[in-house]
C-alpha positions, 0 to 999 in steps of 0.5 A: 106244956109242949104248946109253950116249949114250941113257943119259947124255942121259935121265939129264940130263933125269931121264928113265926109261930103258927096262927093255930099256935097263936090262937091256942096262947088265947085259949089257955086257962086262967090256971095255965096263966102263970106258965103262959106268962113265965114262957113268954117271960124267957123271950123277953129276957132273951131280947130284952134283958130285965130292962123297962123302957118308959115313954112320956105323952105329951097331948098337943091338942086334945079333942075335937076330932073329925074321926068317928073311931068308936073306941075314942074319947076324942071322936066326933060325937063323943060326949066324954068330960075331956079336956079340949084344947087347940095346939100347945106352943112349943115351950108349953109341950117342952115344959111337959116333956121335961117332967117325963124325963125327969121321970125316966122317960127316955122316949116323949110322944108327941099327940095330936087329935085329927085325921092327919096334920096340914102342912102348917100343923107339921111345921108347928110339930117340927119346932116342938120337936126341935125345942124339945132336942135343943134341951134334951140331946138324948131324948127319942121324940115319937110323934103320933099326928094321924094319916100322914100325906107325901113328904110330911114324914120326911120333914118330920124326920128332918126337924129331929123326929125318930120315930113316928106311931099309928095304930092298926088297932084292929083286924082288917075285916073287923075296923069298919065296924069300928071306924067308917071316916077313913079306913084299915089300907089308909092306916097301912099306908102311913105306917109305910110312909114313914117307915120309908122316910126313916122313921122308926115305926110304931103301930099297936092295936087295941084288944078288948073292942068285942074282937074275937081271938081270931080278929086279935091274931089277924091283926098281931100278924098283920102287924108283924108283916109291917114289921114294927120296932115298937108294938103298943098294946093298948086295953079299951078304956070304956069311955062313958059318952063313946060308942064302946062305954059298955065293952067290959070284955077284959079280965087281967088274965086275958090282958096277960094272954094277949100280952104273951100272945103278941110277944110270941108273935113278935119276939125280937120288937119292943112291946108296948103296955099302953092305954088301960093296964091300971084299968083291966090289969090292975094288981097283976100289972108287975106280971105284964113286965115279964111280957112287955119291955116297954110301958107310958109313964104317968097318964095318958092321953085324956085319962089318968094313969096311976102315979109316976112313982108309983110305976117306978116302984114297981118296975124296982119291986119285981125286979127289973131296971128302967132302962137308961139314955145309955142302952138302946132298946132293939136287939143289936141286929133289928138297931143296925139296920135301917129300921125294921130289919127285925124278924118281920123284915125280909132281910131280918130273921123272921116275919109282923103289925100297925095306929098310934101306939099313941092313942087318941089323937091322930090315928093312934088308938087311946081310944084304946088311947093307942097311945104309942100308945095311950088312951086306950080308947080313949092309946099311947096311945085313936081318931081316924087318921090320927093316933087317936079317935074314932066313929061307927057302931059299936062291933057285935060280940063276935064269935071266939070272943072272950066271955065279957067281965060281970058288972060286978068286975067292970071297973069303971071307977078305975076310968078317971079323966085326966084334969093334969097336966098338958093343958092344964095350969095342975103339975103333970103326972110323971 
């Protein structure tokens, strides 16, 4: 396919494909799938290698979040049967984060619910962070706390944080259908600032929300432009209780398109299978990991994923590795620069997008769990501001949008909230 040949070829060179391009990998047929996956499969190895980074969440405080972001189990509003608890204390977060690591995880998310941190709520994180790098040197500490105001990233930066996660989600024409409690610029501008403050940046989106093919190329190339090192992709968890309980809008195929798609667009950026892959990709989860270099260990924010060791078999089975404290994950010309000197980056090779890759909490997107992902919708990972939750009507189905899964398809026994865990007295998932 000389759709597919073009892709592959600017995705050696870190080259933007055009937005006709992008659209057309959406367009694609279920029968043309494998070709699609084996295609964008070339670049990920070119970047990537066989490699598999996993990330461990740690929700902070869960609930309870003034945002109304429709995707999010953590929105205000939001009659989900989630756990809802106040901050953890920095030994409870250590203890949680010890059993992602031993897991594999070589990066922990730290997620908290809200529109953005006070200045006591940075601080509280700031020993978090501390403790957790006072017993493991070598871990990446992500944090995902919402909108972020003037100097907060910086001391993050300073009690040890490497990276910081705030989803975009969604196109900007499209988010004030999805959130109406703060808006598309406010969560531009805190990918910035903690780009500027030395953080590694982190923002993701949320496919599945009734957007059109069009609404998910905006927002991968609006994502692009900010130039990312870590891009989440997160599958909308229907959260009975949310705004988005009856968007069925994903079939494993669309999530594998969607997945090519953004490693198309961002080629040289760690890609993030977020929030709602046991949901939406079920059986054909090993495929992602041809797409995707990345992916959360275990749970999410306020939802369940499948076991921890059962994500690791399959990492083994289809033929890849998880990648060690010893690799860096970015490609050797975007980890020299000053973060961001990727193919976005106007010094880099080419041009990219922006929530929480985290996912619920804070501005992420589990909702779409963003999680850094999470919840999905619970998103790593979305509230407003946060990496979390948020409010609005539920978008109308838009025009280009994919046909919704039949209700024979929908699999709303896959959606099970987490009861382990962070915050609870029951052994996390890891």
């Amino acid at each position: 396919m000389d759709l597919l040949n073009t892709l592959v070829d600017k995705g050696l060179r870190c080259e933007l494909p055009t937005r006709d391009e992008a659209l057309a990998v959406l367009a694609t047929s279920d029968d043309d799938v494998l070709d699609v996956v084996a295609a964008a499969g070339r670049v990920r190895r070119h970047w990537f290698g066989r490699r598999v980074k996993l990330n461990y969440l740690v929700n902070l405080k869960s609930g309870l979040c003034p945002e109304d972001c429709s995707y999010c189990s953590q929105r205000l509003g939001s009659t989900a049967g989630i756990l809802k608890y106040t901050w953890l204390k920095p030994e409870e977060a250590t203890e949680a984060a010890a059993a992602g690591l031993a897991g594999g995880a070589k990066r922990v998310c730290l997620v908290a619910s809200g529109r953005g941190p006070t200045d006591r709520d940075v601080e509280r994180v700031s020993d978090t962070i501390r403790a957790i790098k006072d017993q493991h040197e070598d871990v990446e500490v992500c944090a995902c706390l919402g909108l972020l105001s003037d100097g907060q990233a910086e001391r993050l930066r300073d009690a040890g944080a490497d990276a910081y996660n705030h989803n975009l989600n969604t196109s900007e024409g499209t988010y004030g259908r999805i959130t109406t409690t703060h808006t598309y610029a406010d969560r531009v501008d805190t990918v910035r600032r903690a780009h500027a403050a030395g953080l590694s940046p982190c923002s993701g989106l949320i496919a599945g929300m009734g957007e059109s093919d069009e609404d998910l190329v905006d927002v991968v190339f609006a994502l692009r432009a900010l130039n990312p090192d870590s891009v989440p992709v997160n599958f909308l968890i229907p959260f009975e209780g949310t705004p988005l309980a009856k968007e069925w809008n994903l079939t494993p195929q669309r999530c594998l398109r969607v997945l090519a798609m953004t490693r198309f667009v961002c080629p040289d950026a760690e890609v993030r299978i977020a929030a709602g892959r046991e949901v939406h990709l079920r059986t054909l989860q090993p495929l992602a990991l041809h797409l995707a270099n990345s992916l959360f260990l275990g749970d999410y924010l306020t939802s369940e994923g499948q076991a921890g060791r059962a994500d690791l078999e399959m990492i083994a089975d289809a033929g890849f590795e998880v990648e060690g404290t010893d690799r860096v994950t970015l490609p050797e010309h975007r980890a020299a620069g000053s973060h961001g000197g990727g193919c976005g980056s106007s010094g880099g090779c080419g041009p990219h997008d922006g929530g929480s890759g985290c996912a619920s909490g804070g501005s992420g997107a589990p909702g779409a769990e963003a999680a850094e992902g999470a919840d999905g919708t619970d998103a790593a990972p979305v509230a407003s501001g946060g990496c979390g939750p948020c409010t609005g009507p539920a978008p109308a189905a838009a025009a280009g949008a994919a046909p919704p899964q039949t209700a024979s398809r929908a699999r709303t026994d896959l959606v099970a909230v987490r009861r382990r865990g962070a915050g609870t007295q029951v052994a996390p998932n890891a």
